[in-house]
PLY file of the C-alpha trace (Angstrom):
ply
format ascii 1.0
element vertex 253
property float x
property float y
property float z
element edge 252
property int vertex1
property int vertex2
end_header
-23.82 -26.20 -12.71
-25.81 -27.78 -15.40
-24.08 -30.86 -15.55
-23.90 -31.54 -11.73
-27.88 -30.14 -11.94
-27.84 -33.72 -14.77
-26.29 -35.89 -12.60
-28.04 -35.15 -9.37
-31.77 -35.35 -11.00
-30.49 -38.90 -12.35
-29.34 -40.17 -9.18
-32.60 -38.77 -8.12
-34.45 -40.88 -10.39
-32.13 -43.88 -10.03
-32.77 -44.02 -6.37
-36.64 -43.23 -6.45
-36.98 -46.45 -9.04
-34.80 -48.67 -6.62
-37.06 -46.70 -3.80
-40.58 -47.88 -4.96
-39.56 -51.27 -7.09
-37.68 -52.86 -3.40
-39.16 -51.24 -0.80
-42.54 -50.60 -2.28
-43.37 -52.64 -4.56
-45.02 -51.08 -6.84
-43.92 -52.26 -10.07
-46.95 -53.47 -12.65
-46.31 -55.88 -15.36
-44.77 -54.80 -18.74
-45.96 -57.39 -21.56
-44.01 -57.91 -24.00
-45.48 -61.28 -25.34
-48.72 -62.83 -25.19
-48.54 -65.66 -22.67
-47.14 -68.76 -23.77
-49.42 -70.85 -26.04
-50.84 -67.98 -27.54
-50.31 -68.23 -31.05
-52.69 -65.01 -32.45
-50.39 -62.14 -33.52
-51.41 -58.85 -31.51
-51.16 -55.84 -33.84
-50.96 -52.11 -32.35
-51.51 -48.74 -33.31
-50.61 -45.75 -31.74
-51.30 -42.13 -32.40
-54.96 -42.30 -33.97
-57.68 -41.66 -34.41
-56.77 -39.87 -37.94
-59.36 -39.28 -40.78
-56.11 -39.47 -43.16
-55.58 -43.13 -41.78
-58.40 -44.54 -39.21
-60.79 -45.54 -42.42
-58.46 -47.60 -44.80
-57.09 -48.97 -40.96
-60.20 -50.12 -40.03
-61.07 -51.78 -43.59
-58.38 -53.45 -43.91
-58.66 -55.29 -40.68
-62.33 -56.12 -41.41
-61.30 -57.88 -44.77
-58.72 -59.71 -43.21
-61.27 -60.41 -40.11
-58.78 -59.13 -37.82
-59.01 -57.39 -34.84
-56.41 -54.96 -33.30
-55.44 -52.87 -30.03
-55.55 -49.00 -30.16
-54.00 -46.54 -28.13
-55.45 -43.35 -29.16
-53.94 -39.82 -28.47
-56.27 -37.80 -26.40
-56.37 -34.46 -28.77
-56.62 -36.27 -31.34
-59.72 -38.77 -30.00
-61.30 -35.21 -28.63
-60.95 -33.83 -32.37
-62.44 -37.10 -34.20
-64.84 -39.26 -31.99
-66.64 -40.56 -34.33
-63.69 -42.29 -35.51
-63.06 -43.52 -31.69
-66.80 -44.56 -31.44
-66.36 -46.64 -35.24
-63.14 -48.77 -33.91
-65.02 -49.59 -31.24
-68.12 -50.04 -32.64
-66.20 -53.03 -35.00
-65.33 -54.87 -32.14
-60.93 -53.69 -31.75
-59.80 -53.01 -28.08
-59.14 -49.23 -26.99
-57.16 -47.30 -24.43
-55.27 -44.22 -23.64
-52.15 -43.04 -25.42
-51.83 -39.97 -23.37
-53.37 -36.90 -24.18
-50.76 -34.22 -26.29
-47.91 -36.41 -27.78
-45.20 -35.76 -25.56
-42.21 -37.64 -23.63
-43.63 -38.07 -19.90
-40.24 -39.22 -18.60
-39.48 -35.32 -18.71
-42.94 -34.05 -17.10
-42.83 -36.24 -13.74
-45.71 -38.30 -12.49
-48.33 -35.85 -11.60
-48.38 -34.95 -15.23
-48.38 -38.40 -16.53
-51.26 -39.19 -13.84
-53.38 -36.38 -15.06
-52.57 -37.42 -18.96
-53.74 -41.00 -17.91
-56.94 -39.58 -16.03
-58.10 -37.43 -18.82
-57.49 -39.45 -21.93
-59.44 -42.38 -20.51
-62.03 -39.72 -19.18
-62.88 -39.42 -22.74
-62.54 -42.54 -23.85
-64.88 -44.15 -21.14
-67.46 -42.07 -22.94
-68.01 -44.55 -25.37
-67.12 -47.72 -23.72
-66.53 -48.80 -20.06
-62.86 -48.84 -18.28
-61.47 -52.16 -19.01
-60.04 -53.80 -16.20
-56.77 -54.93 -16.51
-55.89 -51.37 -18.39
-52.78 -51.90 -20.66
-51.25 -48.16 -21.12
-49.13 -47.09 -23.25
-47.32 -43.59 -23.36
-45.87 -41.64 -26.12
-42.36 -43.22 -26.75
-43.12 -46.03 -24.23
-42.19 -43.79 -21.41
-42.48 -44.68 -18.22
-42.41 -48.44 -18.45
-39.24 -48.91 -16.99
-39.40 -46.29 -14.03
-40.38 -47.30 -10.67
-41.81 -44.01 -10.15
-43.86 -44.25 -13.11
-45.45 -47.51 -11.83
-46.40 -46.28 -8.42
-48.09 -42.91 -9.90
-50.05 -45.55 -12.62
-51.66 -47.27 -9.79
-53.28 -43.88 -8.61
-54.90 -43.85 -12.05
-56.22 -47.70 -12.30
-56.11 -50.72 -9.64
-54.38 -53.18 -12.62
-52.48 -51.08 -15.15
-49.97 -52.63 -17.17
-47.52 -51.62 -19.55
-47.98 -52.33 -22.86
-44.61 -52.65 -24.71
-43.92 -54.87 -27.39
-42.07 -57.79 -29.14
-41.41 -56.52 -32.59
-41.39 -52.03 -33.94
-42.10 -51.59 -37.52
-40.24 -48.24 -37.35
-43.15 -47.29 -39.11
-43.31 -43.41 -38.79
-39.78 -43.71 -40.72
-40.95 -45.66 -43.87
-41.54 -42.99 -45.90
-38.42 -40.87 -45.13
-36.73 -39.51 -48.20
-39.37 -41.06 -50.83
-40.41 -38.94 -53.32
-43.66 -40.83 -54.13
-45.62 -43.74 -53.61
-44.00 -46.41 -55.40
-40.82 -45.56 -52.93
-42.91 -45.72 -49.89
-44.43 -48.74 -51.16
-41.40 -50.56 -51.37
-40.30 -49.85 -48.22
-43.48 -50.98 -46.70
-43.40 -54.07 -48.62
-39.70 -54.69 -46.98
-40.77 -54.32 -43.51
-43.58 -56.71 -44.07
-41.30 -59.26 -45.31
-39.26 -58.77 -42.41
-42.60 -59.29 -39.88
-43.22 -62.40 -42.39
-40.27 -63.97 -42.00
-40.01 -63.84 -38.15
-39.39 -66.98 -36.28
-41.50 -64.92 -32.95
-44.16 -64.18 -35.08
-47.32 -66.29 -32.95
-47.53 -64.87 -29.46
-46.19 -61.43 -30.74
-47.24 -57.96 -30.17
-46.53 -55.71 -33.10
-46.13 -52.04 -33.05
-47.19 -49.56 -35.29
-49.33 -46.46 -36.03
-52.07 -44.34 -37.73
-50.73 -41.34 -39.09
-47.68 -40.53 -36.24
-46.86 -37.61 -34.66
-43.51 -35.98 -35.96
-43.24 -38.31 -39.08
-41.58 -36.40 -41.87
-43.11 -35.56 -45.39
-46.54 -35.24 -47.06
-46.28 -39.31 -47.67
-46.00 -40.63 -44.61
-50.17 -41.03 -43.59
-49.76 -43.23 -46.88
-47.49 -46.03 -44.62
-50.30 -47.16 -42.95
-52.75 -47.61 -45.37
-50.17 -49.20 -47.77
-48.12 -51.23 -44.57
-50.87 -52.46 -42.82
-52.22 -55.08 -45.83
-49.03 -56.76 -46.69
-48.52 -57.43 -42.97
-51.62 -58.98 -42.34
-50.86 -60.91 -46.05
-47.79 -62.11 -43.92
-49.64 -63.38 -40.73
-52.23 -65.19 -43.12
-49.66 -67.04 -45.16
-48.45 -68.15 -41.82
-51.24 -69.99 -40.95
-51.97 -67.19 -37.81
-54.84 -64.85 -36.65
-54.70 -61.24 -35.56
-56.39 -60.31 -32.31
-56.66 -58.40 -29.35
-54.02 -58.86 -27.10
-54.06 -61.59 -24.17
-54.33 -60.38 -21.35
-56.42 -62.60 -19.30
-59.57 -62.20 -18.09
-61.50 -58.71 -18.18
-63.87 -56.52 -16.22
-65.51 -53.35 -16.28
-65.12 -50.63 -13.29
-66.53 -47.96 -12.39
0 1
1 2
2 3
3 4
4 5
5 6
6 7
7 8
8 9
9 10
10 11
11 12
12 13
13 14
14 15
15 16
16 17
17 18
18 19
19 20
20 21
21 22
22 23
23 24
24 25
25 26
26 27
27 28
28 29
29 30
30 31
31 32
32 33
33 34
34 35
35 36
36 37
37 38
38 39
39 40
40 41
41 42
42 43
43 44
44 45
45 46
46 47
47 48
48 49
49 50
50 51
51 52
52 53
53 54
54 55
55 56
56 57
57 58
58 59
59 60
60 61
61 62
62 63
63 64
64 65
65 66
66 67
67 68
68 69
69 70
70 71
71 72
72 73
73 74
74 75
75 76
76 77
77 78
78 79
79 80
80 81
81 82
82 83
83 84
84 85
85 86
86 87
87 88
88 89
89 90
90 91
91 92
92 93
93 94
94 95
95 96
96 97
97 98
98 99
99 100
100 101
101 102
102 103
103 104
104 105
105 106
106 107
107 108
108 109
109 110
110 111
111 112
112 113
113 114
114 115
115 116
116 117
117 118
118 119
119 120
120 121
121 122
122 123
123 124
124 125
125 126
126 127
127 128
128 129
129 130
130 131
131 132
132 133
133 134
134 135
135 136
136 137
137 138
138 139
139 140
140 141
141 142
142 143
143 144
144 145
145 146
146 147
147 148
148 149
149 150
150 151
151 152
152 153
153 154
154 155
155 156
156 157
157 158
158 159
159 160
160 161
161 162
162 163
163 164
164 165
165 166
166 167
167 168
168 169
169 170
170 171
171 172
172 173
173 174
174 175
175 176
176 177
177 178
178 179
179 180
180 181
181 182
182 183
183 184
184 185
185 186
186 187
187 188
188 189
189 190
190 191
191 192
192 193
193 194
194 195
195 196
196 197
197 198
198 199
199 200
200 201
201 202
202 203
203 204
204 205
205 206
206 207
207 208
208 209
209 210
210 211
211 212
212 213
213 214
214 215
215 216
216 217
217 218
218 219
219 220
220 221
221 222
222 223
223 224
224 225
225 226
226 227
227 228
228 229
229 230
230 231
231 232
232 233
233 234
234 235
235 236
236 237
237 238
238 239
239 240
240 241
241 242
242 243
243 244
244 245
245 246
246 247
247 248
248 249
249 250
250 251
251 252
């Protein structure tokens, strides 16, 4: 019973994303890339704000006069918003990462509506809705589900996906190390690998405060210790960080 219960809820899905992409038309764009010509690199973090990595985040950029995208968690922006109202405050682009840190593919679209609604209902607090709204979900769900799509334009008139071009596989850097100088290492080796990308200009680059479900005491170090020799990377390449290009914005209300 519970495999045919599998198979049927997949077809399900399978025909409610051919449903609403064909007949509907409801899919929103997915970026990926910056639009062609863009040549500022387009860093990301997800699962902030975190007063073990928000601060060193946040000074880092500033000395490197870089500017970033944030998609905060919505317990975690309710718990710290003084930290949400500093990134903003220094000028970095913010928007909803959800509220609890959990796979929406598996809670259907009336939960991933209300997770949409009530993160950004907190984050419009202390700045107004941008219009287009790039979302992004815990684990990138939803991004490449029709049904997804159509419930996301229930919660804003131009939502897009934000995916990316390159994953740092940050939240595993510090797997196994046993102190600093290990992490350090590894950060320093998946720097090298963002520095040495042919994509790099145009790109959008994923990585994170202090992640949910990252294992060990070290890992809130990987940001703080990542995040420098990255941007040492993007400088030495003769590139800029900033927000990501979206086009032109607006507020609503």
């Amino acid at each position: 019973m519970r495999v045919a219960r599998k198979y049927t809820q997949a077809a399900h899905r399978v025909l409610s994303d051919h449903i609403y992409h064909r007949a509907l038309g409801h899919r929103r764009p997915v970026i990926q890339r910056q639009p062609v010509g863009v040549r500022s690199v387009a860093l990301t973090f997800d699962d902030g704000p975190s007063p073990e990595t928000t601060a060193s985040v946040l000074h880092a950029l500033a000395s490197a006069n870089a500017h970033a995208t944030f998609f905060l968690s919505g317990v975690r922006a309710e718990a710290w918003p003084t930290l949400v109202a500093d990134i903003i405050a220094r000028g970095h682009a913010v928007y909803g990462h959800g509220w609890d840190h959990v796979n929406l593919e598996q809670h259907g679209a009336d939960a991933a509506l209300a997770a949409a609604r009530k993160v950004e209902a907190l984050l419009s607090r202390f700045r107004p809705t941008p219009s287009p709204y790039l979302l992004r979900f815990p684990y990138n769900a939803g991004h490449q589900r029709g049904w997804m799509h159509h419930a996301m334009r229930a919660f804003h008139p131009d939502v897009r996906f934000a995916s990316w071009s390159h994953n740092t596989r940050d939240w595993t850097l510090a797997d196994g190390c046993q102190d600093l100088d290990a992490v350090t290492r590894n950060c320093a080796r998946a720097a090298d690998v963002i520095g040495a990308m042919r994509d790099l200009p145009g790109s959008i680059i994923l990585m994170h405060e202090n992640p949910f479900g990252a294992e060990g005491p070290l890992a809130p170090a990987v940001a703080g210790l990542l995040l420098p020799r990255v941007l040492a990377h993007i400088k030495a390449r003769g590139l800029t960080c900033d927000l990501i290009d979206n086009g032109p914005t607006r507020n609503v209300s």
